[in-house]
Backbone bond lengths (Angstrom), bond angles and torsions (degrees), N, CA, C in turn:
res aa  C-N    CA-C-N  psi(-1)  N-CA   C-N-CA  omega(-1)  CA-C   N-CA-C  phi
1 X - - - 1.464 - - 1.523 108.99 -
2 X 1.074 118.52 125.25 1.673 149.65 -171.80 1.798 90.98 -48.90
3 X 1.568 126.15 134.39 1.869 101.81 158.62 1.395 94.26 -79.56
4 X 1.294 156.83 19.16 1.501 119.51 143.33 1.075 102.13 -79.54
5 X 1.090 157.92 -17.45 1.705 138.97 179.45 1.454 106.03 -94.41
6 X 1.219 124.82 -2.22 1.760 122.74 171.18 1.480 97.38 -75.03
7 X 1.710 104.55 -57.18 1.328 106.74 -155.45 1.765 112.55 -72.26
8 X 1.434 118.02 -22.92 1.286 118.90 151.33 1.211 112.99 -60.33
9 X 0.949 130.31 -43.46 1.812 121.60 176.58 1.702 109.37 -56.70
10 X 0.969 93.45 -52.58 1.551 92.96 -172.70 1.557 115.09 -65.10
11 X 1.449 107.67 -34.38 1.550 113.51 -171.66 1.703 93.22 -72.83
12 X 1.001 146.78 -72.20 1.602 141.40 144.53 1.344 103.49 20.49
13 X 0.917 104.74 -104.05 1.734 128.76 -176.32 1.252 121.97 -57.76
14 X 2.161 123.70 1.97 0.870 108.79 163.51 1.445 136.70 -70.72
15 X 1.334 138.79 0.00 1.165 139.84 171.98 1.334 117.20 -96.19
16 X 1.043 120.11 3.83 1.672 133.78 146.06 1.072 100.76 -70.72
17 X 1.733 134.63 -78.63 1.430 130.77 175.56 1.495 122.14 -14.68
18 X 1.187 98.21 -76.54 1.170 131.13 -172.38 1.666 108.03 -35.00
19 X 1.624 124.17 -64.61 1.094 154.73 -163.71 1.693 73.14 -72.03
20 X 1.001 138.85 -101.96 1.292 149.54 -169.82 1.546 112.24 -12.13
21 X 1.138 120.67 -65.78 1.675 122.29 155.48 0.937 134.63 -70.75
22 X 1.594 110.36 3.69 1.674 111.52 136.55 0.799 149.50 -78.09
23 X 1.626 101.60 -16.40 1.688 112.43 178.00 1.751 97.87 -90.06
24 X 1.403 102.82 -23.89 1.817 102.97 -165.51 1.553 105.06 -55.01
25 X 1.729 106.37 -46.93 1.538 120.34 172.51 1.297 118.87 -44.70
26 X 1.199 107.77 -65.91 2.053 119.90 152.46 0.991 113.13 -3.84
27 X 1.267 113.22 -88.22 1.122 131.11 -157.88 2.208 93.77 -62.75
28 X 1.129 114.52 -81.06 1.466 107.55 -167.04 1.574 108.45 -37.33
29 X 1.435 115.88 -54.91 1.747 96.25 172.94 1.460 124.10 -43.66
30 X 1.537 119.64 -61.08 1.565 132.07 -170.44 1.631 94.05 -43.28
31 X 1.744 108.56 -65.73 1.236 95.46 167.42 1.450 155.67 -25.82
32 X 1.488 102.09 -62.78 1.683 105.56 173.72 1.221 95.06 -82.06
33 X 1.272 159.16 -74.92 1.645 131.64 164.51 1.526 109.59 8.21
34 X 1.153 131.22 -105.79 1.399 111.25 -174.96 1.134 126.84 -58.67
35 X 1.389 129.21 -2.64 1.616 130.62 -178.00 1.472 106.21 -69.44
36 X 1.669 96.17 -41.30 1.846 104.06 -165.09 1.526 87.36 -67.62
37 X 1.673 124.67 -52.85 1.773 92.02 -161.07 1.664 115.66 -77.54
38 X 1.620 118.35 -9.55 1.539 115.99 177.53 1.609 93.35 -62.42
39 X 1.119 112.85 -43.57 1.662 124.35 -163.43 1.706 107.84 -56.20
40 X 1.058 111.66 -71.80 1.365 110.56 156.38 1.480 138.01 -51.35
41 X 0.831 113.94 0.16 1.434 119.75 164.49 1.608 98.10 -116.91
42 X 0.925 151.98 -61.62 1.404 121.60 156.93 1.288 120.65 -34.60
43 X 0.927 144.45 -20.53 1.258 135.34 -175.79 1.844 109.59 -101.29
44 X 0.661 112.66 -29.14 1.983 128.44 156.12 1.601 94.30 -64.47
45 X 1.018 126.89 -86.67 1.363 128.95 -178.68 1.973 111.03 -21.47
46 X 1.276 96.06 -65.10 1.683 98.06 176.13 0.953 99.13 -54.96
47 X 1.166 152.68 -60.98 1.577 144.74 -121.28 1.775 91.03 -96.55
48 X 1.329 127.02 -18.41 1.502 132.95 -139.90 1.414 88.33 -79.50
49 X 1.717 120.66 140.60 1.697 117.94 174.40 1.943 102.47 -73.09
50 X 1.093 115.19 -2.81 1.362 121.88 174.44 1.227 130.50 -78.70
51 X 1.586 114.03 113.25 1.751 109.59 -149.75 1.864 93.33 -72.75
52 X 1.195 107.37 -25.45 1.602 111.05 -161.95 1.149 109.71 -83.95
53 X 1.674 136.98 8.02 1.058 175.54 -81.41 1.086 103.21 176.79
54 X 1.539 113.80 -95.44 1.524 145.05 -114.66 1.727 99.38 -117.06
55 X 1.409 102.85 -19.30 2.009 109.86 172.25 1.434 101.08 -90.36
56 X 1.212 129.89 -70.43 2.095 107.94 166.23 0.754 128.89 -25.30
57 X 1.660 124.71 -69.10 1.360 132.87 153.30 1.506 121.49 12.22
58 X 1.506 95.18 -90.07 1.672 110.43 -169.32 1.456 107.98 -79.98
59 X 1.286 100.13 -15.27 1.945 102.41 176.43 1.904 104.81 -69.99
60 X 1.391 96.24 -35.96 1.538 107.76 -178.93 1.688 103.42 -59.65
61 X 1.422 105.42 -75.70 1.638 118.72 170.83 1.561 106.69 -23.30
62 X 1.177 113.79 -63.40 1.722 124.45 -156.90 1.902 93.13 -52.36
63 X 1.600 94.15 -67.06 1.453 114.60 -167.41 1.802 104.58 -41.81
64 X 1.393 101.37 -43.88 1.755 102.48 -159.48 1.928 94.93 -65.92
65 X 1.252 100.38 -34.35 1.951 117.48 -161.36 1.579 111.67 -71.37
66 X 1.516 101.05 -31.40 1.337 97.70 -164.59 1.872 108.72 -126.90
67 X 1.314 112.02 24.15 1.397 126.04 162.98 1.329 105.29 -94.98
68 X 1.610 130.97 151.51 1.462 123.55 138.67 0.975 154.07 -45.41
69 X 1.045 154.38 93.56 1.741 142.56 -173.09 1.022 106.05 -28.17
70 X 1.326 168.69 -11.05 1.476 166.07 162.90 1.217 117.10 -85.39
71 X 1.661 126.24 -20.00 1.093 155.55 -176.09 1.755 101.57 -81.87
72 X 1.635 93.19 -64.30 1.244 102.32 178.07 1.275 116.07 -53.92
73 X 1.495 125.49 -52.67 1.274 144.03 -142.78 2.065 84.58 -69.52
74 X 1.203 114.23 -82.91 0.816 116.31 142.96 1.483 137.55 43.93
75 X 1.548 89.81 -86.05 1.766 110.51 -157.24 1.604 80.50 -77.01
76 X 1.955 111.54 -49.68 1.236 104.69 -142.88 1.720 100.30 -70.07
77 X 1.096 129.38 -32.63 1.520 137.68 -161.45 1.823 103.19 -88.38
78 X 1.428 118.76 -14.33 1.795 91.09 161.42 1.115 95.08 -149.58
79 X 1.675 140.75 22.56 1.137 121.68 -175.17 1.766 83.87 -120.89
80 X 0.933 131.11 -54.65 1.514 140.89 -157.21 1.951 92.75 -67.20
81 X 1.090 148.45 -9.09 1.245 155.58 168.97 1.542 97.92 -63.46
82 X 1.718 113.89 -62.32 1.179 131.14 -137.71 1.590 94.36 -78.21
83 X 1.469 134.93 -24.43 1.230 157.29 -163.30 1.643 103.02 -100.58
84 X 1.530 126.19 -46.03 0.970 118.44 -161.41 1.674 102.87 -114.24
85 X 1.366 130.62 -30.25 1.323 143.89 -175.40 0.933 109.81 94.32
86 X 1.342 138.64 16.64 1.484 119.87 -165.58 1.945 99.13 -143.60
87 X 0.831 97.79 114.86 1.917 132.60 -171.39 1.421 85.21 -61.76
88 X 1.446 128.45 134.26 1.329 138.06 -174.40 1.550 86.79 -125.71
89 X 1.372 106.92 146.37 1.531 115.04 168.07 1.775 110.68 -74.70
90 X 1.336 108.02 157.39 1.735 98.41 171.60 1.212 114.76 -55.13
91 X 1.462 117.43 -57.61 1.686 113.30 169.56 1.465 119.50 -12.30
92 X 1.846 94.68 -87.81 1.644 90.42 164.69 1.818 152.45 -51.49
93 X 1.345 95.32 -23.28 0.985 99.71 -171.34 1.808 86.87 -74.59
94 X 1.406 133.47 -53.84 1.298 116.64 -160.26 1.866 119.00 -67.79
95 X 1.253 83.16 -26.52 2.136 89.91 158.70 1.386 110.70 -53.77
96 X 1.376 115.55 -46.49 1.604 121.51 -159.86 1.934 103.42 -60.83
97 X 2.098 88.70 -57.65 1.356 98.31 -179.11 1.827 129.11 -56.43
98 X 1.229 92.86 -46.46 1.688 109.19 166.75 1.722 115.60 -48.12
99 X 1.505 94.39 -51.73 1.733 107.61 178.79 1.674 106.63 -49.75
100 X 1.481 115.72 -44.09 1.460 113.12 -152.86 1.551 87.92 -96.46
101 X 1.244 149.56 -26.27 1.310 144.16 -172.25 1.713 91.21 -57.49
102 X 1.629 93.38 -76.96 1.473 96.81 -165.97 1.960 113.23 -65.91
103 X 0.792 124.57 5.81 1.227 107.59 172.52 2.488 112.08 -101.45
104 X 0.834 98.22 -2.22 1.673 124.24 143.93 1.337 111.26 -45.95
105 X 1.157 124.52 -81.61 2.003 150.17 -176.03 1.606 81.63 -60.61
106 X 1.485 128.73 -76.80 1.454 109.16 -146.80 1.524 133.52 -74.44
107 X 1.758 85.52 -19.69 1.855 118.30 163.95 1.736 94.98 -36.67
108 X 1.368 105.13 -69.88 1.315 119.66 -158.76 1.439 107.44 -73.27
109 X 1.613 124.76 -41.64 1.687 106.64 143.83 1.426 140.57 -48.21
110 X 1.144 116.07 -48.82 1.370 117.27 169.42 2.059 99.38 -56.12
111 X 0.853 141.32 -50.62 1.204 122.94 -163.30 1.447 109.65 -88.76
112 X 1.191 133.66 -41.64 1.670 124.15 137.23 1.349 117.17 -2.05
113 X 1.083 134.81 -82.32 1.478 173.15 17.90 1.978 97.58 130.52
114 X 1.864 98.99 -55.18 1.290 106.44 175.68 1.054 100.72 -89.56
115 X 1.454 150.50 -43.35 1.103 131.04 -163.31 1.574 128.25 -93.20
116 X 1.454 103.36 21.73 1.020 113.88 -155.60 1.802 90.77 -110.54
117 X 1.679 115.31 -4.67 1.362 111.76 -176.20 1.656 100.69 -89.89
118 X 1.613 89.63 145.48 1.682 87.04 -176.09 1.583 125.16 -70.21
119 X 1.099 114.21 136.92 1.337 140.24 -137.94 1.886 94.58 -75.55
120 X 1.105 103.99 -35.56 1.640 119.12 -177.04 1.875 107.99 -59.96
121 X 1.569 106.10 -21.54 1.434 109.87 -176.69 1.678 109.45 -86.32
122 X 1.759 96.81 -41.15 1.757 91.29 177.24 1.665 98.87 -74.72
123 X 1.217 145.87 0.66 1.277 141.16 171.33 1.341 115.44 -59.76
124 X 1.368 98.69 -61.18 1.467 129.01 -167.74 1.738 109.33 -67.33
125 X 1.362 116.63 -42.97 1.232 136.01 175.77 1.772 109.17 -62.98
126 X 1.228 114.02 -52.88 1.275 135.44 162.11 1.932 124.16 -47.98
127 X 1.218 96.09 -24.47 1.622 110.71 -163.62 1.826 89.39 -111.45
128 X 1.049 118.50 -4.88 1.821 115.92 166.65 1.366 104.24 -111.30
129 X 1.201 118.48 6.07 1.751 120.15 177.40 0.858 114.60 88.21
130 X 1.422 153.03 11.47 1.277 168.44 -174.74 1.789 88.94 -54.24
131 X 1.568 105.49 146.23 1.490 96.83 -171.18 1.670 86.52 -107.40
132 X 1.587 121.45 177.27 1.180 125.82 -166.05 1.748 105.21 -70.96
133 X 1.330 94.17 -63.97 2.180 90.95 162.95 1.594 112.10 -40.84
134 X 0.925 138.68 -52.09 1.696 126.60 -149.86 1.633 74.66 -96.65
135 X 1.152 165.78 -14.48 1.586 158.33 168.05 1.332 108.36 -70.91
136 X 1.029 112.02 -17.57 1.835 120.49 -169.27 1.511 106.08 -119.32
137 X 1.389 120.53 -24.03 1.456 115.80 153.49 1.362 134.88 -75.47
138 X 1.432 120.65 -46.19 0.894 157.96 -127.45 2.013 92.33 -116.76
139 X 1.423 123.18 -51.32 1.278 111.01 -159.82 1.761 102.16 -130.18
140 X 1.351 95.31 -50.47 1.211 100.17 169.95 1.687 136.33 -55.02
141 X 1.267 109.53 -95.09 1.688 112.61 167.07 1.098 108.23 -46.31
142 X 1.223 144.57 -27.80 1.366 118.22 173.06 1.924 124.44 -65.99
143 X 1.259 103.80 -28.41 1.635 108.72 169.52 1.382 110.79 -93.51
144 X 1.379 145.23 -12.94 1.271 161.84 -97.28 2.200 73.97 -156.12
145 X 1.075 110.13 -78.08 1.470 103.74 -171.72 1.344 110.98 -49.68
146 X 1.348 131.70 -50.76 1.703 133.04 176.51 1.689 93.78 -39.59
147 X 0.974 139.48 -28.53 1.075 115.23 -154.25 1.771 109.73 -126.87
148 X 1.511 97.13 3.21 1.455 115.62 144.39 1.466 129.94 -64.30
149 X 1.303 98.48 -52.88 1.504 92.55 -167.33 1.242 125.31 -66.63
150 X 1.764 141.61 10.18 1.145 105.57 159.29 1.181 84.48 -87.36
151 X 1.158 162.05 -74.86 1.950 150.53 -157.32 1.115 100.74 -3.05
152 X 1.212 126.34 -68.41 1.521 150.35 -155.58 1.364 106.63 -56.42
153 X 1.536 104.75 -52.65 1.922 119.41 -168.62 1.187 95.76 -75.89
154 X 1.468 125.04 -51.24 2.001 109.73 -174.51 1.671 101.98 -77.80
155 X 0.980 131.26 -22.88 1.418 120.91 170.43 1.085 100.70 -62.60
156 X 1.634 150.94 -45.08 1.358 127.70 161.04 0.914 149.22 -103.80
157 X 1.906 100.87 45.09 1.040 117.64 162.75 1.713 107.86 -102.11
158 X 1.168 110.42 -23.20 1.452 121.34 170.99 1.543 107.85 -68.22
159 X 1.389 133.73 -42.13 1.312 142.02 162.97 1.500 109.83 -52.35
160 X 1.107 129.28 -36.68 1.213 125.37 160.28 1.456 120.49 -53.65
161 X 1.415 113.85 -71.02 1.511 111.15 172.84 0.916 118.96 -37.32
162 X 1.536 134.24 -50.99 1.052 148.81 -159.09 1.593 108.20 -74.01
163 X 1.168 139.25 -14.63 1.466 143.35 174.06 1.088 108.40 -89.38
164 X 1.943 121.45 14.95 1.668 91.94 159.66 1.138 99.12 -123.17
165 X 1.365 125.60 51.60 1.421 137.63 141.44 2.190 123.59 -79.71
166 X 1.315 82.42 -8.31 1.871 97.71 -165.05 1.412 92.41 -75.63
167 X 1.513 114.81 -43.54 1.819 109.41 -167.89 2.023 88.96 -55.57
168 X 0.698 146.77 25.68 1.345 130.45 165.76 1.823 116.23 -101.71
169 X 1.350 111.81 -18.39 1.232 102.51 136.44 1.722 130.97 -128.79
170 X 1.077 106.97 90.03 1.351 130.43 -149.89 1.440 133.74 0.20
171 X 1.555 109.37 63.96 2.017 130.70 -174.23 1.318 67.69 -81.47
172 X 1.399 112.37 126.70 2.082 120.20 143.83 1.200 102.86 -89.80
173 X 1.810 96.35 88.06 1.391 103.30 163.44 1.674 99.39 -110.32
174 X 1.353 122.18 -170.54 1.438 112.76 168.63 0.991 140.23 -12.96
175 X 1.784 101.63 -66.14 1.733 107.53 -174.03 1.329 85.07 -75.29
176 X 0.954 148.95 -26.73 1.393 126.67 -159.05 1.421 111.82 -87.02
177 X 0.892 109.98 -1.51 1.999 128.33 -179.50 1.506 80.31 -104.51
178 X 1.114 143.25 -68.78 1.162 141.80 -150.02 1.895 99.20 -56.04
179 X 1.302 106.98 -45.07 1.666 93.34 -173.39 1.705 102.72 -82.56
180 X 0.839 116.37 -10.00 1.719 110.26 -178.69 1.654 111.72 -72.67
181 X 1.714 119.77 -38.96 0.919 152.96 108.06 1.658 116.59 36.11
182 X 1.242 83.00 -98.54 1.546 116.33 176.06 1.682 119.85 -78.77
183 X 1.436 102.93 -16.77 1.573 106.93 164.59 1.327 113.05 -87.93
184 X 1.412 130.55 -28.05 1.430 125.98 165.97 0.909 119.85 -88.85
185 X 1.303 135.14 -20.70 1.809 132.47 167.63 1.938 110.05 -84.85
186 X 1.528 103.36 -8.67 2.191 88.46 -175.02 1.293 83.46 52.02
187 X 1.641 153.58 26.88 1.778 124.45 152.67 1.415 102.29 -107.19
188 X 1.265 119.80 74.77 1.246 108.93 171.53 1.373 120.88 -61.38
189 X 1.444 115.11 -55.15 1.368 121.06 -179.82 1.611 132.64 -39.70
190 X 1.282 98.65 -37.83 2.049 119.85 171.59 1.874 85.39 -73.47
191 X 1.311 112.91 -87.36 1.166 95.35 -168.33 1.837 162.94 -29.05
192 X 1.724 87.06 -32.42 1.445 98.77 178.94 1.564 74.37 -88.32
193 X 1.122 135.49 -75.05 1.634 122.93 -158.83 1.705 112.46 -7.24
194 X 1.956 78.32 -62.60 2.090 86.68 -176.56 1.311 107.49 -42.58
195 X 1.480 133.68 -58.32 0.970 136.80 -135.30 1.667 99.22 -86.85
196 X 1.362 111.34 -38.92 1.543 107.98 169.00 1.519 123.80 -60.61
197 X 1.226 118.69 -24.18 1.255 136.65 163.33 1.326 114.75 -45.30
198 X 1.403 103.86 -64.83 2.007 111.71 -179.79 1.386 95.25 -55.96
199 X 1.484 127.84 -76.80 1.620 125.86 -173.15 1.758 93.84 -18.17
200 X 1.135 117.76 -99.78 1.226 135.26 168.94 1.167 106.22 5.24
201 X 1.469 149.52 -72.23 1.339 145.85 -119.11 1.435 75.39 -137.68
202 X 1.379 162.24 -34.68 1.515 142.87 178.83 1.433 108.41 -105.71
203 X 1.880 132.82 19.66 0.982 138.17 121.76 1.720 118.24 -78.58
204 X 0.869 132.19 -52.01 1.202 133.09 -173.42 1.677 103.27 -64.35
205 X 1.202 131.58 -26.68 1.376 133.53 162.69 1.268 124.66 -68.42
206 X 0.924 103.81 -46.07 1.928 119.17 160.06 1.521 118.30 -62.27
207 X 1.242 114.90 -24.29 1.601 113.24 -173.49 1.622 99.82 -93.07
208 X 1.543 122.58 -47.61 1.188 123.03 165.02 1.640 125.18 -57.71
209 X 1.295 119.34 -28.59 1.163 120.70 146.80 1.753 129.85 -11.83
210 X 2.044 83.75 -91.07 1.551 124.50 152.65 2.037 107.75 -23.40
211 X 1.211 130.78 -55.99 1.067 112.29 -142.52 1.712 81.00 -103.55
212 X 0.800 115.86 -34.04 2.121 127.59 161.20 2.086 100.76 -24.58
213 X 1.386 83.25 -59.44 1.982 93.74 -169.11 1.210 107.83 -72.32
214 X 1.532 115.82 -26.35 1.547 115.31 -170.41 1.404 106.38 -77.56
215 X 1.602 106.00 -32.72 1.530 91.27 -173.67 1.605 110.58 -78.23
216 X 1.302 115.87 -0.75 1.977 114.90 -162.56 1.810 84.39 -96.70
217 X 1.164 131.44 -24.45 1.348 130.59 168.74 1.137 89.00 -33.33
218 X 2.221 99.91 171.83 1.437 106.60 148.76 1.445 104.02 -135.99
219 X 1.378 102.96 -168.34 1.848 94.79 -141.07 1.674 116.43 51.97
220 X 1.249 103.13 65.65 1.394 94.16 167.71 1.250 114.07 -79.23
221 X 1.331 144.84 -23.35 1.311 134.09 -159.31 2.085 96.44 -83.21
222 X 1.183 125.67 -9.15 1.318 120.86 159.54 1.366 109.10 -74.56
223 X 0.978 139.67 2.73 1.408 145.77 177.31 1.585 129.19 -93.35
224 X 1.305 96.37 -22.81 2.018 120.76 -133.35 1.451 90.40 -79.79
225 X 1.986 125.87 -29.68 1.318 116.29 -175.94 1.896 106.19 -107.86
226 X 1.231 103.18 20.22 1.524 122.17 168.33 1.918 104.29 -63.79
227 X 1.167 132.39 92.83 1.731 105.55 157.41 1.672 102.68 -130.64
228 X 1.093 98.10 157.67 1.124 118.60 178.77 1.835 118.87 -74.08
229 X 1.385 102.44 135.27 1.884 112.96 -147.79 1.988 96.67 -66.36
């Protein structure tokens, strides 16, 4: 096939594209949006001296970390109906699934993250009466987040990849433009190419991003074996 007849194909079909990696974007923000607050509350939950607490918690974490996204995707779009009664659209359901994968990974960043501040400061903070909330506003999470965010940035860059698993129950996100695509042109081969291409070039923009913020951090040398997957 000629590249003038690719690039007419593609110019055609760019507002399919287009529309398609808009929802893909969609979807990874909406996602890590709720991932960070499931994430944080799992991660409060673990840390909690409360067994009745702190055993859901990490059962939640474990479960979200060590299932598949397809598994998930999945459970949440015809099994999680059958449990709860209430029919989730694909849209939602793949926010829901995406949301609970990644909030697993960030549970376990965010608490990394806290425990990683030296212990001599919540002492000290603690030994002037500092109550456990104003110790965790006040001294903690605030140095505790600097040293989140690359976690945070390759976790959604992995949330990205991970949303072109949704065209499997029909999110028209990319790939899912991509096979509609490729079912009316018989060009499969040009097509997924294209489409691996974008992954490619709006991951690789996002990861360079990522390593952009890491260096404006400080303490960079806690960073230095940080890269993005």
């Amino acid at each position: 096939m000629s590249p003038e007849r690719l690039g007419r194909l593609f110019w055609e079909y760019s507002d399919i594209f287009v529309h398609g990696l808009w929802i893909t974007v969609q979807l990874s923000f909406l996602a890590m949006f709720f991932a960070m607050a499931l994430g944080m509350l799992g991660c409060f939950g673990s840390l909690s001296r409360s067994r009745i607490l702190r055993s859901p918690a990490i059962l939640f974490v474990e479960f979200c970390r060590n299932t598949p996204i397809l598994v998930q995707l999945v459970w949440v779009h015809f099994a999680w109906p059958e449990i709860v009664g209430i029919k989730f659209s694909a849209y939602t359901s793949a926010v829901i699934a995406l949301a609970l994968q990644s909030s697993g990974y960030l549970a376990e960043e965010f608490r990394a993250g806290i425990e990683s501040i030296d212990r001599g400061q919540v002492e000290a903070s603690q030994s002037l009466g500092m109550t456990y909330l104003r110790l965790m506003a006040r001294i903690v999470v605030p140095q505790a987040v600097i040293r989140m965010i690359p976690g945070i940035l390759n976790q959604f860059v992995t949330c990205f990849k991970s949303t072109s698993i949704v065209s499997i129950i029909a999110v028209p996100d990319l790939m899912y433009q991509a096979n509609l695509v490729a079912s009316a042109t018989f060009l499969p081969m040009p097509v997924y190419t294209f489409i691996a291409l974008i992954y490619f070039a709006m991951v690789l923009s996002i990861s360079a991003g990522v390593r952009q913020v890491t260096k404006l951090l400080p303490n960079f040398g806690y960073f230095q074996h940080r890269r993005t997957e």
